[in-house]
PQR file of N, CA, C, O and H, with PARSE charges and radii, in Angstrom:
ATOM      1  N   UNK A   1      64.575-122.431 -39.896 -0.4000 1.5000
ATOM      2  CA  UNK A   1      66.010-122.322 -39.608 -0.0000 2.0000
ATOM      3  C   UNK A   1      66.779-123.079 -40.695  0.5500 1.7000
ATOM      4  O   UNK A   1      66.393-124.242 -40.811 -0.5500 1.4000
ATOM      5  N   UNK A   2      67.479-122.822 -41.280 -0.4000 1.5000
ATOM      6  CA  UNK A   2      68.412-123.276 -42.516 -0.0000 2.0000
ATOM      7  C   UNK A   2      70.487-123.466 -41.697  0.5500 1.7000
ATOM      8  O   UNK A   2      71.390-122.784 -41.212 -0.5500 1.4000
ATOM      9  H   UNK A   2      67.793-121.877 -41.185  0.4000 1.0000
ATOM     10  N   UNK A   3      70.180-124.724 -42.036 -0.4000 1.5000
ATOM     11  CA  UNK A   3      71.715-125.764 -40.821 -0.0000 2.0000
ATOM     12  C   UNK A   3      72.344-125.158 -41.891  0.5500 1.7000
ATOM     13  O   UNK A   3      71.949-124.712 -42.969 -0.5500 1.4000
ATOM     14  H   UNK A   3      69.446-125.278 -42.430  0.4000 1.0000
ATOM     15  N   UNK A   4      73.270-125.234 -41.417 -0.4000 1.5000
ATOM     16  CA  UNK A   4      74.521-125.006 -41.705 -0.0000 2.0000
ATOM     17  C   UNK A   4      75.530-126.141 -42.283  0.5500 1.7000
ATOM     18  O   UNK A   4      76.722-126.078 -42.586 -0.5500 1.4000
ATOM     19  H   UNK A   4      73.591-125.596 -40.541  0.4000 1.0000
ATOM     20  N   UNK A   5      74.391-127.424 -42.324 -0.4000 1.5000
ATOM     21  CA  UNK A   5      75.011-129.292 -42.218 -0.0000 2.0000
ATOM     22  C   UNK A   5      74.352-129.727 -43.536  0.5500 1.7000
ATOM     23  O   UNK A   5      73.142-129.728 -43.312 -0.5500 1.4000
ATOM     24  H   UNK A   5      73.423-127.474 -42.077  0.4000 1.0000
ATOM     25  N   UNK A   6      74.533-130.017 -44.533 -0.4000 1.5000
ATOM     26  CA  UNK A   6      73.879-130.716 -45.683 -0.0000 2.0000
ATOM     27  C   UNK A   6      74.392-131.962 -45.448  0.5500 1.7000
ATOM     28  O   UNK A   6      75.401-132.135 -44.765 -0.5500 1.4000
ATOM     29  H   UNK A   6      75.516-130.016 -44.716  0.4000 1.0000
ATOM     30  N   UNK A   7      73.608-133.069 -46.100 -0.4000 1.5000
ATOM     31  CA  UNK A   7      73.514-134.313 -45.790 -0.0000 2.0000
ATOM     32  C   UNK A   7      75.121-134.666 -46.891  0.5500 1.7000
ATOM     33  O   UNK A   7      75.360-134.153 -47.984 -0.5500 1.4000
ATOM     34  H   UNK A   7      72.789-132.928 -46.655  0.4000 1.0000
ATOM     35  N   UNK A   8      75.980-135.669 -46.142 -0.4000 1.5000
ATOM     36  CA  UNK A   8      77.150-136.004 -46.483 -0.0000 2.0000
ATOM     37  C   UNK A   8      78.288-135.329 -45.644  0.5500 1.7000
ATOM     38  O   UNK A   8      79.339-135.881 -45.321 -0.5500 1.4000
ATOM     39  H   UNK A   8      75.786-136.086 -45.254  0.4000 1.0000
ATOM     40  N   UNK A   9      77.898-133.993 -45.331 -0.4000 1.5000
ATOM     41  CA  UNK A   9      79.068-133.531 -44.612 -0.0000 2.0000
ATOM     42  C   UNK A   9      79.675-134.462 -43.630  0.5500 1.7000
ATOM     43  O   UNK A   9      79.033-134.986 -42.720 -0.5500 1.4000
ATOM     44  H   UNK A   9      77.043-133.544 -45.594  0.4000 1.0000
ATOM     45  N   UNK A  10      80.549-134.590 -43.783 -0.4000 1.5000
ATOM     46  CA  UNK A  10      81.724-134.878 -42.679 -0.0000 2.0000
ATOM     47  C   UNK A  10      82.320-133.831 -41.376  0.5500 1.7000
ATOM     48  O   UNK A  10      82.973-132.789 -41.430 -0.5500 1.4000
ATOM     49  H   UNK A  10      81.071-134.165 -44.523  0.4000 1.0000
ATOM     50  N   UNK A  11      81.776-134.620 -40.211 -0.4000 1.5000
ATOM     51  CA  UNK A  11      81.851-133.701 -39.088 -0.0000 2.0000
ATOM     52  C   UNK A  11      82.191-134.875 -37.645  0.5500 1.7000
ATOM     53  O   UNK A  11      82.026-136.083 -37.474 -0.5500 1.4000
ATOM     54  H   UNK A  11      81.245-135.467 -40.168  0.4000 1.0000
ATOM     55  N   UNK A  12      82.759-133.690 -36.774 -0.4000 1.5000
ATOM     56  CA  UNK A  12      83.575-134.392 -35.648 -0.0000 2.0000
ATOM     57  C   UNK A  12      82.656-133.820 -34.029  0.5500 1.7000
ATOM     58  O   UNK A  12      82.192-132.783 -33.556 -0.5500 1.4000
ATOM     59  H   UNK A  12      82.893-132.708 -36.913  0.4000 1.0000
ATOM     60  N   UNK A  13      82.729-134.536 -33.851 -0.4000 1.5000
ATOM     61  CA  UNK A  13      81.866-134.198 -32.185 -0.0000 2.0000
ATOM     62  C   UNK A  13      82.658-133.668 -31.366  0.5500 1.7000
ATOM     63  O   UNK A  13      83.683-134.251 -31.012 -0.5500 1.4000
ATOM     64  H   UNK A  13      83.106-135.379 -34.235  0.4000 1.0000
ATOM     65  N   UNK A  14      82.183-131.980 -30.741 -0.4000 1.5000
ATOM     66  CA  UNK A  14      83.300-131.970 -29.794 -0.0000 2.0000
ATOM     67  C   UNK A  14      82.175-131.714 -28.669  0.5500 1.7000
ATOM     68  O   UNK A  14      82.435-130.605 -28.202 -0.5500 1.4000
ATOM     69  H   UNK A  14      81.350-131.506 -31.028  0.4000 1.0000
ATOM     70  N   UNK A  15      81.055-132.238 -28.033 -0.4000 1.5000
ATOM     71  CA  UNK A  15      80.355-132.345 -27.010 -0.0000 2.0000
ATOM     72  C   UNK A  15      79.074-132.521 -27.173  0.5500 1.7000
ATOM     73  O   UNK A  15      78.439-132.055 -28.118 -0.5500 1.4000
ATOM     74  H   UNK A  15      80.843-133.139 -28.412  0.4000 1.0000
ATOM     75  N   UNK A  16      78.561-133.271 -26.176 -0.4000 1.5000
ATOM     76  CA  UNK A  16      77.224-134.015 -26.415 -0.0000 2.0000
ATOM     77  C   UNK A  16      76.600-133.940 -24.898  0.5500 1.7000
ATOM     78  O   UNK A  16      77.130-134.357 -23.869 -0.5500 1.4000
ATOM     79  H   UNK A  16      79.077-133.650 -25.408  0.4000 1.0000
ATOM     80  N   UNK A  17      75.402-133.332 -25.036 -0.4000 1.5000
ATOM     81  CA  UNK A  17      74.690-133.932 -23.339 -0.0000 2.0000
ATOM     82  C   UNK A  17      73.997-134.648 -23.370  0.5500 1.7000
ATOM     83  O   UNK A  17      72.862-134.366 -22.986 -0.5500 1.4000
ATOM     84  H   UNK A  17      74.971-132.993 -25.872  0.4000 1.0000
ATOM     85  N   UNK A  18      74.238-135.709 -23.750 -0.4000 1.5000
ATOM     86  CA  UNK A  18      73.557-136.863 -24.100 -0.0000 2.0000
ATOM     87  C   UNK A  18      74.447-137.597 -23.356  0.5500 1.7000
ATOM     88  O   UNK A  18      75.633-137.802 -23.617 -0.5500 1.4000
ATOM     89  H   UNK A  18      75.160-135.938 -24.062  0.4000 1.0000
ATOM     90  N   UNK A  19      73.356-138.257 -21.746 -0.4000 1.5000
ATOM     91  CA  UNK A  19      73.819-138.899 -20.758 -0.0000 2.0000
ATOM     92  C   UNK A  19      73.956-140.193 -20.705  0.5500 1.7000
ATOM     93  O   UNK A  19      74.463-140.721 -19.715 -0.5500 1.4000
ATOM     94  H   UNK A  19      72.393-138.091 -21.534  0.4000 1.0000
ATOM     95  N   UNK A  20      73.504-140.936 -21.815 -0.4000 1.5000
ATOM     96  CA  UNK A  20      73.959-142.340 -22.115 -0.0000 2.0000
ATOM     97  C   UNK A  20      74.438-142.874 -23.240  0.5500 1.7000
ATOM     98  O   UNK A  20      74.267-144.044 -23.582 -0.5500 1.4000
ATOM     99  H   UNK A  20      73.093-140.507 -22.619  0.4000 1.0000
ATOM    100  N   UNK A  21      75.287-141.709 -24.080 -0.4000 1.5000
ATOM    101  CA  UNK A  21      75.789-142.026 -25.117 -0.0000 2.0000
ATOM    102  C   UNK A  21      77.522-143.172 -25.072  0.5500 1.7000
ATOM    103  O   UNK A  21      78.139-143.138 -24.008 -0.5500 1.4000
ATOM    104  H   UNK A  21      75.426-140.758 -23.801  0.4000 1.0000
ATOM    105  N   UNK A  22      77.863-143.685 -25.749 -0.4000 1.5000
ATOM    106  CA  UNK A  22      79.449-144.115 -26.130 -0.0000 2.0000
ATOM    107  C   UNK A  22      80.040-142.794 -27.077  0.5500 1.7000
ATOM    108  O   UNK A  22      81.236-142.720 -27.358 -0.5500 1.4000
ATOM    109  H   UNK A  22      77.362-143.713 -26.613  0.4000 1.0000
ATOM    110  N   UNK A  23      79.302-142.038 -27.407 -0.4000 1.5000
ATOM    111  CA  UNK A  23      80.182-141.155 -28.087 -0.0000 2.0000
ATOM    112  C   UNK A  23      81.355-140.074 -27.383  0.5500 1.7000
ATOM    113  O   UNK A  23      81.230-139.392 -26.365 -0.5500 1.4000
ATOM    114  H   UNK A  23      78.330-142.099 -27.179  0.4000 1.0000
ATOM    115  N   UNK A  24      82.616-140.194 -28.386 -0.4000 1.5000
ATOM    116  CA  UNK A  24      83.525-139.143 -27.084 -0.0000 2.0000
ATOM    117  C   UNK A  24      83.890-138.181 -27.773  0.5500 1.7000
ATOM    118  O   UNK A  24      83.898-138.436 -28.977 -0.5500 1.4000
ATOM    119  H   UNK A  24      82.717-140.748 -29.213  0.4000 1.0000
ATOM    120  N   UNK A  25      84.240-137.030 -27.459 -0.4000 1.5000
ATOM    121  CA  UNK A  25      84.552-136.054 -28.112 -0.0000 2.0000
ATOM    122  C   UNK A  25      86.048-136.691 -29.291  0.5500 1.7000
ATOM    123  O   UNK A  25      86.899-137.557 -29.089 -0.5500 1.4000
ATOM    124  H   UNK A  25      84.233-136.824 -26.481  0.4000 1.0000
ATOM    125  N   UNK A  26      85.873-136.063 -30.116 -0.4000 1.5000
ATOM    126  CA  UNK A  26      86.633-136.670 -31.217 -0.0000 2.0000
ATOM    127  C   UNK A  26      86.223-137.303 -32.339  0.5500 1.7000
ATOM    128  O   UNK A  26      86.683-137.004 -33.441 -0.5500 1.4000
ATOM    129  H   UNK A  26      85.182-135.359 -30.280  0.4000 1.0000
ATOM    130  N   UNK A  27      85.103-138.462 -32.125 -0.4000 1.5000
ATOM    131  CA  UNK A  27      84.384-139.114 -33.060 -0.0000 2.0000
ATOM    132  C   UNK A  27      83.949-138.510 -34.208  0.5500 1.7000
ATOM    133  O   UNK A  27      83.204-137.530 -34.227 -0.5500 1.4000
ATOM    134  H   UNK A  27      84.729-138.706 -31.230  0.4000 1.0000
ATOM    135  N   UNK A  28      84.396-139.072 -35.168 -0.4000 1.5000
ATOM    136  CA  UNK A  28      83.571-138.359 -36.495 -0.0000 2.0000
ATOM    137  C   UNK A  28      82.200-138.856 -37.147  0.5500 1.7000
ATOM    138  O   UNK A  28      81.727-139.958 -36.868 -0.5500 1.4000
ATOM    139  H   UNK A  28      85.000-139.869 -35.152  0.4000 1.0000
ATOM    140  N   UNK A  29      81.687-138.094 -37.906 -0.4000 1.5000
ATOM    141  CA  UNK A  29      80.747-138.911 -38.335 -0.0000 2.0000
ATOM    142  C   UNK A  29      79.917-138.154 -39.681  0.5500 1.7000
ATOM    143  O   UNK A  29      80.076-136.954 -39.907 -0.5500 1.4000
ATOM    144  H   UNK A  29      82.072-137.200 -38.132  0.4000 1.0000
ATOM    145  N   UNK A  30      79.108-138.939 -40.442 -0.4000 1.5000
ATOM    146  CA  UNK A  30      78.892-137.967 -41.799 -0.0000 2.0000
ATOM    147  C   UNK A  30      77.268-137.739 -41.486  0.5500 1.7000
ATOM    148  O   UNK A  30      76.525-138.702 -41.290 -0.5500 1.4000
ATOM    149  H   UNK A  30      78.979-139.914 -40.258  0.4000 1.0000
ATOM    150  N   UNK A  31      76.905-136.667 -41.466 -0.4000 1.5000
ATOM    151  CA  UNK A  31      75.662-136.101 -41.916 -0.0000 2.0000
ATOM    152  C   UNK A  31      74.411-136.292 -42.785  0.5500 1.7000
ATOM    153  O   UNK A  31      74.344-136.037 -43.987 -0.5500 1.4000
ATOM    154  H   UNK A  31      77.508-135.886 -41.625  0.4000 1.0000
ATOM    155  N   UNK A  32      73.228-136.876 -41.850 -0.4000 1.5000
ATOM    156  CA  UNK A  32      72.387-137.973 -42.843 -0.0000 2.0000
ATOM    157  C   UNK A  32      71.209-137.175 -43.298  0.5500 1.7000
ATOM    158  O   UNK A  32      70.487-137.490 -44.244 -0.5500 1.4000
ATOM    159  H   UNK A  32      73.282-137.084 -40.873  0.4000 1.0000
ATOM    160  N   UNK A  33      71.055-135.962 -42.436 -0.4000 1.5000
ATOM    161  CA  UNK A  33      69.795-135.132 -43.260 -0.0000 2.0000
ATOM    162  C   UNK A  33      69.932-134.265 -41.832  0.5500 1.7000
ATOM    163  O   UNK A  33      70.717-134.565 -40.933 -0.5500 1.4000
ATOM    164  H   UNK A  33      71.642-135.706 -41.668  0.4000 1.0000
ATOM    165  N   UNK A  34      68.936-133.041 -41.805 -0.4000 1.5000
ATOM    166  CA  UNK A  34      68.636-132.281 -41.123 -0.0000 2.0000
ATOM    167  C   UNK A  34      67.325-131.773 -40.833  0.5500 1.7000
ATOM    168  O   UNK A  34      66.966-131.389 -41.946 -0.5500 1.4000
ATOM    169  H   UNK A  34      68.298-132.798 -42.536  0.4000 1.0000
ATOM    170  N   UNK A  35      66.491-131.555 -40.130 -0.4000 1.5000
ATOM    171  CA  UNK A  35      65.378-131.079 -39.686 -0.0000 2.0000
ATOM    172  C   UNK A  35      64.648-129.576 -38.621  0.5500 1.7000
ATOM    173  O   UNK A  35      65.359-128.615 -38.328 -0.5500 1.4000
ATOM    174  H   UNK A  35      66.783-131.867 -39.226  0.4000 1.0000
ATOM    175  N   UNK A  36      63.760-129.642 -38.363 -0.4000 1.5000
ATOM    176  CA  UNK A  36      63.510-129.142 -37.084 -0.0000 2.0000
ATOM    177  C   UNK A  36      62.826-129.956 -36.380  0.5500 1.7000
ATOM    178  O   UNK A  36      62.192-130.782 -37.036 -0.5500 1.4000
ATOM    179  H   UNK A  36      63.183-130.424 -38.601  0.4000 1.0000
ATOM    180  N   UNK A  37      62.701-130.029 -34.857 -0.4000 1.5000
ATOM    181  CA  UNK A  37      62.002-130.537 -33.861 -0.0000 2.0000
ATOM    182  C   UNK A  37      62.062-129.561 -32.795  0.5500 1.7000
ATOM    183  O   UNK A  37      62.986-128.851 -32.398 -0.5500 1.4000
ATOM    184  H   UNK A  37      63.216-129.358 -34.324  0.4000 1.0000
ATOM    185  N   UNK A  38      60.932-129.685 -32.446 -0.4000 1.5000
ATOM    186  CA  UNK A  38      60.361-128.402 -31.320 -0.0000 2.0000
ATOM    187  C   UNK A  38      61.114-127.389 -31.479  0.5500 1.7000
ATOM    188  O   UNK A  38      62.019-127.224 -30.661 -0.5500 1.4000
ATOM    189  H   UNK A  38      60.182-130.262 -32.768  0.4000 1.0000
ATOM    190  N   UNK A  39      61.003-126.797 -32.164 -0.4000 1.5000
ATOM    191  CA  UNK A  39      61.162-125.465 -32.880 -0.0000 2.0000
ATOM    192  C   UNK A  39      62.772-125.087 -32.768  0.5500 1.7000
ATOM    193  O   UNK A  39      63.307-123.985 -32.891 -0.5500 1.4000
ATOM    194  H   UNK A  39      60.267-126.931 -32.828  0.4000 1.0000
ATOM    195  N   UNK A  40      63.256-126.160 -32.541 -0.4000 1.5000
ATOM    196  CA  UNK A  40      64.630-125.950 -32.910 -0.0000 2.0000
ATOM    197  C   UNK A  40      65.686-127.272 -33.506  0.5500 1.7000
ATOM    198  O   UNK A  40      65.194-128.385 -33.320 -0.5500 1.4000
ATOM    199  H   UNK A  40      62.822-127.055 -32.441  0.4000 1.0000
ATOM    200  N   UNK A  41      67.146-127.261 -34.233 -0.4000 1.5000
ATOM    201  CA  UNK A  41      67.203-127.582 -35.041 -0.0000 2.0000
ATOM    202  C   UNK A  41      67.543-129.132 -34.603  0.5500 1.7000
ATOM    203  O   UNK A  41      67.817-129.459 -33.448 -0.5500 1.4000
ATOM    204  H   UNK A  41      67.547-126.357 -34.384  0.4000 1.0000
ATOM    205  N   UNK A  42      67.492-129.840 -35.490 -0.4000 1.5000
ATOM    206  CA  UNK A  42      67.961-131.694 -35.735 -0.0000 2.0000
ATOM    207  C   UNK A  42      68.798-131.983 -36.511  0.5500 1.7000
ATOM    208  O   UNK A  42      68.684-131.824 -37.727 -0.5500 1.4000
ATOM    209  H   UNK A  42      67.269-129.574 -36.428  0.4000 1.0000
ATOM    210  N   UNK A  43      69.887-132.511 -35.875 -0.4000 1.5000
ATOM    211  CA  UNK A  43      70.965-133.185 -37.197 -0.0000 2.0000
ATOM    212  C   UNK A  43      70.986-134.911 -36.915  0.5500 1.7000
ATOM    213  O   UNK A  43      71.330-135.529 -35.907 -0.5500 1.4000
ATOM    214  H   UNK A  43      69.979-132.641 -34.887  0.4000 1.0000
ATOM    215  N   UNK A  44      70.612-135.265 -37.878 -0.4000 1.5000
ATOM    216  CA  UNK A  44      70.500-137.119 -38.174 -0.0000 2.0000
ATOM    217  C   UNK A  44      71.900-137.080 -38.732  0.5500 1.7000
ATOM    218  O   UNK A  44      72.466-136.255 -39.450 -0.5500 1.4000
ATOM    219  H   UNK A  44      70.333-134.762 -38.696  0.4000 1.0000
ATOM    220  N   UNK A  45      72.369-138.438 -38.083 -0.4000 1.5000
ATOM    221  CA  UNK A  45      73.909-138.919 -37.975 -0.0000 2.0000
ATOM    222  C   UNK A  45      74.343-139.838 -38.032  0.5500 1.7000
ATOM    223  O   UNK A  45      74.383-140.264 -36.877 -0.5500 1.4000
ATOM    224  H   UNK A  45      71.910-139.108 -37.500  0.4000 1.0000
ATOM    225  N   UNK A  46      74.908-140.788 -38.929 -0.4000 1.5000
ATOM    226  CA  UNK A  46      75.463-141.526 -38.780 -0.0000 2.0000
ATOM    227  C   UNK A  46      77.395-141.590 -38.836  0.5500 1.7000
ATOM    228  O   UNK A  46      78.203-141.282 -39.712 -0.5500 1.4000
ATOM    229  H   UNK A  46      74.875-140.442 -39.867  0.4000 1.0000
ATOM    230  N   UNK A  47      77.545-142.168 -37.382 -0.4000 1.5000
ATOM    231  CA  UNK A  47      79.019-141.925 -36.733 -0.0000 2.0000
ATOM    232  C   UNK A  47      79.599-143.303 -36.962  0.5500 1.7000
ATOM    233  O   UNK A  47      79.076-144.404 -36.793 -0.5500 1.4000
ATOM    234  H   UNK A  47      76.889-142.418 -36.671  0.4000 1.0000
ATOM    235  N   UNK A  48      80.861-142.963 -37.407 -0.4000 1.5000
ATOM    236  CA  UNK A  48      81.622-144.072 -37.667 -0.0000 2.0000
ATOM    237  C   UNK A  48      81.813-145.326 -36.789  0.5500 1.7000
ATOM    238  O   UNK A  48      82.391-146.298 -37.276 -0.5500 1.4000
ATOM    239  H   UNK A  48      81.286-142.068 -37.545  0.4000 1.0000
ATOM    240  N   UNK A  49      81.228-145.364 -35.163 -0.4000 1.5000
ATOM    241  CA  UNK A  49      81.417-146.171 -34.169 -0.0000 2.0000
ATOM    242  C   UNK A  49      80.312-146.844 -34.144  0.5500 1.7000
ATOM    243  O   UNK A  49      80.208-147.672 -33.239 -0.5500 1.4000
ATOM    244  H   UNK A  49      80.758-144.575 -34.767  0.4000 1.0000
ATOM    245  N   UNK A  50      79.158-146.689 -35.131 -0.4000 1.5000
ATOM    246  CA  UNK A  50      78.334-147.227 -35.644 -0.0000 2.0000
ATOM    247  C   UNK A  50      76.899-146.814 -35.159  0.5500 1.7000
ATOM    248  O   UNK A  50      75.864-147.399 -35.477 -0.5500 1.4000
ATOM    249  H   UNK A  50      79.243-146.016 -35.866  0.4000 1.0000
ATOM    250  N   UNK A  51      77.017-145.448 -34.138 -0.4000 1.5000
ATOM    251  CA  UNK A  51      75.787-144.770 -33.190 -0.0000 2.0000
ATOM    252  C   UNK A  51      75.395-144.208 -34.526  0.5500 1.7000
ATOM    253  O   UNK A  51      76.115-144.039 -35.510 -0.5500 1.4000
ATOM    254  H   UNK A  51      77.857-144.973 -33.878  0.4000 1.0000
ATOM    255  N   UNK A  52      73.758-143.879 -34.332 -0.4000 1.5000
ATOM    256  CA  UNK A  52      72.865-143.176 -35.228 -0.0000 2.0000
ATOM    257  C   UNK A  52      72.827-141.596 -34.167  0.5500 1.7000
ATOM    258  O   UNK A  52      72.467-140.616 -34.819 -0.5500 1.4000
ATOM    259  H   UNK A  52      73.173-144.016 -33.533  0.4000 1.0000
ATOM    260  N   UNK A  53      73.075-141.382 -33.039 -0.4000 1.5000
ATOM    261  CA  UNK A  53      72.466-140.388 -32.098 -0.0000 2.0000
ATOM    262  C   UNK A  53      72.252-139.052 -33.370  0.5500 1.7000
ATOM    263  O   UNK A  53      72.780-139.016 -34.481 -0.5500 1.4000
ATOM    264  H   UNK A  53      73.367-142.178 -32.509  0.4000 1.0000
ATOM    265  N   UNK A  54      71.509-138.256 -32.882 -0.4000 1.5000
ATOM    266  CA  UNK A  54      70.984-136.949 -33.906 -0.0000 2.0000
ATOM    267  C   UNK A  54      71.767-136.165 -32.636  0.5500 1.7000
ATOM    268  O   UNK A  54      71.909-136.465 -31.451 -0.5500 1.4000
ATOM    269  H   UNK A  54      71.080-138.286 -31.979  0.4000 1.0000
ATOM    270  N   UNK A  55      72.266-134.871 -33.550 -0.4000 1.5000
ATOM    271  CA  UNK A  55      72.839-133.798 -32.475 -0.0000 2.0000
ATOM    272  C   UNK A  55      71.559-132.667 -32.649  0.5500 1.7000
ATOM    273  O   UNK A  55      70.903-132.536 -33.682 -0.5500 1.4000
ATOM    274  H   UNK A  55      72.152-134.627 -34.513  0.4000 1.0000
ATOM    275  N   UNK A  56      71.372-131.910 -31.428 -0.4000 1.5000
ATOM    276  CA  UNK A  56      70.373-131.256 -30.533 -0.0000 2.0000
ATOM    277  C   UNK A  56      71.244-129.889 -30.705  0.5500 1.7000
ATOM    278  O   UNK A  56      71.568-129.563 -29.564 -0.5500 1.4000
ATOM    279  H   UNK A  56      71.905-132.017 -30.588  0.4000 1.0000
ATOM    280  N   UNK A  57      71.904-128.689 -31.906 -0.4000 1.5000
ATOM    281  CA  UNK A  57      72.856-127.864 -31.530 -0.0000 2.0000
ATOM    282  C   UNK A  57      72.144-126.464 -30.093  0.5500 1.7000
ATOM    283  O   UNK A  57      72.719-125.866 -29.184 -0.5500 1.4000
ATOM    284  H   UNK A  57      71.641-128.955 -32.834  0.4000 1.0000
ATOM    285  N   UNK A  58      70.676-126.471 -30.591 -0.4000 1.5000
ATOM    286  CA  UNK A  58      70.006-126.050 -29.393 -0.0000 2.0000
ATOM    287  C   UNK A  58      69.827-126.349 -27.943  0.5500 1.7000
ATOM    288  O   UNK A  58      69.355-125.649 -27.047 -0.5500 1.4000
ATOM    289  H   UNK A  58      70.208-126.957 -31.330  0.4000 1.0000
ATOM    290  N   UNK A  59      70.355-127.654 -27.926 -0.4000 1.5000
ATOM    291  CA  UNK A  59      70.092-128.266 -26.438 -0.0000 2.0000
ATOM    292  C   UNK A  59      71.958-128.391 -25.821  0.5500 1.7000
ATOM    293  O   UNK A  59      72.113-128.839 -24.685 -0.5500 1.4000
ATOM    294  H   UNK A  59      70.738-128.223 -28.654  0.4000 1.0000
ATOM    295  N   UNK A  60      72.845-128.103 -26.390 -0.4000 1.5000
ATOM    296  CA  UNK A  60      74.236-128.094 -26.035 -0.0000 2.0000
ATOM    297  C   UNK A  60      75.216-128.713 -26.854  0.5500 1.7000
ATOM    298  O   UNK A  60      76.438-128.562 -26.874 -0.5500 1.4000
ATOM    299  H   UNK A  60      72.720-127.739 -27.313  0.4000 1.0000
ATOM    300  N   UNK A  61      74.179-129.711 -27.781 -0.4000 1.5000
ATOM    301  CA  UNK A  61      75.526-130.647 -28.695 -0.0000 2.0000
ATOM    302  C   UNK A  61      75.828-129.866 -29.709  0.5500 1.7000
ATOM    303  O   UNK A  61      74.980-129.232 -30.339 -0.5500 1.4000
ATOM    304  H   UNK A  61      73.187-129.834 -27.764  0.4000 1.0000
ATOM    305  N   UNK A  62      77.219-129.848 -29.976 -0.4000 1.5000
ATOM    306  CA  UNK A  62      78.514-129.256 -30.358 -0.0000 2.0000
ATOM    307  C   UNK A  62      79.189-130.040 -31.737  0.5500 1.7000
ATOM    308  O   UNK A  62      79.714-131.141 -31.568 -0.5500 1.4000
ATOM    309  H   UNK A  62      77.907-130.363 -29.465  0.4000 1.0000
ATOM    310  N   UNK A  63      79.170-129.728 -32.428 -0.4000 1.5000
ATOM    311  CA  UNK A  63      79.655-130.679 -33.740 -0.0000 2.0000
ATOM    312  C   UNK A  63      80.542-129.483 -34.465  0.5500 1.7000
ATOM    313  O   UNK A  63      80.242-128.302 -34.286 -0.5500 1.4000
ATOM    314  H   UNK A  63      78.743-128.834 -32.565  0.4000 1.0000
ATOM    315  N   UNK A  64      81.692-129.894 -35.322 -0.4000 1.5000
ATOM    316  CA  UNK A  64      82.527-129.255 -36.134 -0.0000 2.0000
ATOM    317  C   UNK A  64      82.703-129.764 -37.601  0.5500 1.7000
ATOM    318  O   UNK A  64      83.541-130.625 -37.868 -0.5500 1.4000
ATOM    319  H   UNK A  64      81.935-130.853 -35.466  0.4000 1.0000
ATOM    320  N   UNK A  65      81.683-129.066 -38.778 -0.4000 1.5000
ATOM    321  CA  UNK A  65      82.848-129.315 -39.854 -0.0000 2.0000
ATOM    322  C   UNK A  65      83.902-129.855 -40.681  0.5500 1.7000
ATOM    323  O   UNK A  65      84.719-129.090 -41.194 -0.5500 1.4000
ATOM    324  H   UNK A  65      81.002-128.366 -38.561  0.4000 1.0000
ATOM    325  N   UNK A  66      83.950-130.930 -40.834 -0.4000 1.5000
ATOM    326  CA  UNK A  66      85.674-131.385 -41.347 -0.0000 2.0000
ATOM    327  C   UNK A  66      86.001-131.084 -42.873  0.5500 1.7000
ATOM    328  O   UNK A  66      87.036-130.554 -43.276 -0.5500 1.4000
ATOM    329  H   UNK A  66      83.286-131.552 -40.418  0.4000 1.0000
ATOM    330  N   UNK A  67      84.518-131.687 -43.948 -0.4000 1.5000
ATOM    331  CA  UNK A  67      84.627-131.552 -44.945 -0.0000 2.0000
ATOM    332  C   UNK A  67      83.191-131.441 -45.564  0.5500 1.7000
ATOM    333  O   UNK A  67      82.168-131.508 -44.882 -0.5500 1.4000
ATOM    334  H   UNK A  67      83.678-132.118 -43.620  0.4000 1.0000
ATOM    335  N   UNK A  68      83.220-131.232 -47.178 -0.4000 1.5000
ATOM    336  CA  UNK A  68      81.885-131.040 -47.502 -0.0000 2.0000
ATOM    337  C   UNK A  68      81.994-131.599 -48.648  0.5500 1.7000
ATOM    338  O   UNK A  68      83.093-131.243 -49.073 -0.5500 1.4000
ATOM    339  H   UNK A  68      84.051-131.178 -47.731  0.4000 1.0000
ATOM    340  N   UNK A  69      81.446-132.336 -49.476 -0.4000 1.5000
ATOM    341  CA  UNK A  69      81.054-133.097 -50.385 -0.0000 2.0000
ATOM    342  C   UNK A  69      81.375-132.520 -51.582  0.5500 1.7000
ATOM    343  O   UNK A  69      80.876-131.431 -51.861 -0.5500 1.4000
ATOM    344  H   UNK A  69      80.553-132.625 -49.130  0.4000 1.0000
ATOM    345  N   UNK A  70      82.167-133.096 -52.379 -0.4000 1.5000
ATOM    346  CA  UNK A  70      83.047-132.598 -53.714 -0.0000 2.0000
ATOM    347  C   UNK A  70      83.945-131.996 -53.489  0.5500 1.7000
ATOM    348  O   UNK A  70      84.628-131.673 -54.461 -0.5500 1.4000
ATOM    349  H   UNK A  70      82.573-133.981 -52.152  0.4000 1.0000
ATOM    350  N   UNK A  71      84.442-131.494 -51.941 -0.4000 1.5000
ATOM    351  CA  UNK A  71      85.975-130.923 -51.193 -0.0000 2.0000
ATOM    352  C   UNK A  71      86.994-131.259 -51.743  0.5500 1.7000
ATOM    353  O   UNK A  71      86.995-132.477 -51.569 -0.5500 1.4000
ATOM    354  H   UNK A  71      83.887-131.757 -51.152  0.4000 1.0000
ATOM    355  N   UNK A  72      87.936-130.993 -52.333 -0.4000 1.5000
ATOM    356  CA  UNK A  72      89.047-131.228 -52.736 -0.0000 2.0000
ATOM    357  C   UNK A  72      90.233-131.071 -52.106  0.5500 1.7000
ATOM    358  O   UNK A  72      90.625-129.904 -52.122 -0.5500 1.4000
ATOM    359  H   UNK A  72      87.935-130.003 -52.475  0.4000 1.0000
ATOM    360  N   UNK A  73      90.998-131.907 -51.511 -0.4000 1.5000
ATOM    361  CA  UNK A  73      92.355-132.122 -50.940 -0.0000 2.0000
ATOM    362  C   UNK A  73      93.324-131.075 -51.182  0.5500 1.7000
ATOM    363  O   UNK A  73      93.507-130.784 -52.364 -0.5500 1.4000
ATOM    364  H   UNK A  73      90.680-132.855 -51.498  0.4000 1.0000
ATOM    365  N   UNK A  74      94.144-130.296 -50.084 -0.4000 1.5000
ATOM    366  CA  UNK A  74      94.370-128.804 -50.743 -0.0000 2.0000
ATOM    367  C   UNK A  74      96.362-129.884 -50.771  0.5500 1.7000
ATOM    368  O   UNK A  74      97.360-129.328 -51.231 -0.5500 1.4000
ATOM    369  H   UNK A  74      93.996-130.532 -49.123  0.4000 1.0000
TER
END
């Protein structure tokens, strides 16, 4: 499976089922690498509130986009 997330992107959480997180929808955070695990995909994260959590986009977590590395300010 090939993410859609390269490491640096800048991206914002808009849902997580992750039942003991501090993260709230809104939080941003930049993109530390990507993987697979059990046959579906892994995003490693580090979020500005200082959580490492990895988003699960197979298991329900929801992440958006903000920017991408060498982006230029329109």
């Amino acid at each position: 499976m090939t993410s859609q997330y390269r490491r640096g992107d800048r991206v914002v959480l808009i849902a997580t089922t992750a039942p003991y997180t501090r993260l709230v929808p809104g939080t941003e955070g930049t993109v530390t690498g990507t993987g697979d695990q059990h046959g579906g995909q892994i995003i490693y994260m580090a979020w500005d509130d200082g959580s490492t959590l990895s988003m699960l986009p197979g298991d329900g977590d929801e992440i958006r986009l903000l920017t991408q590395p060498g982006d230029q300010p329109q």
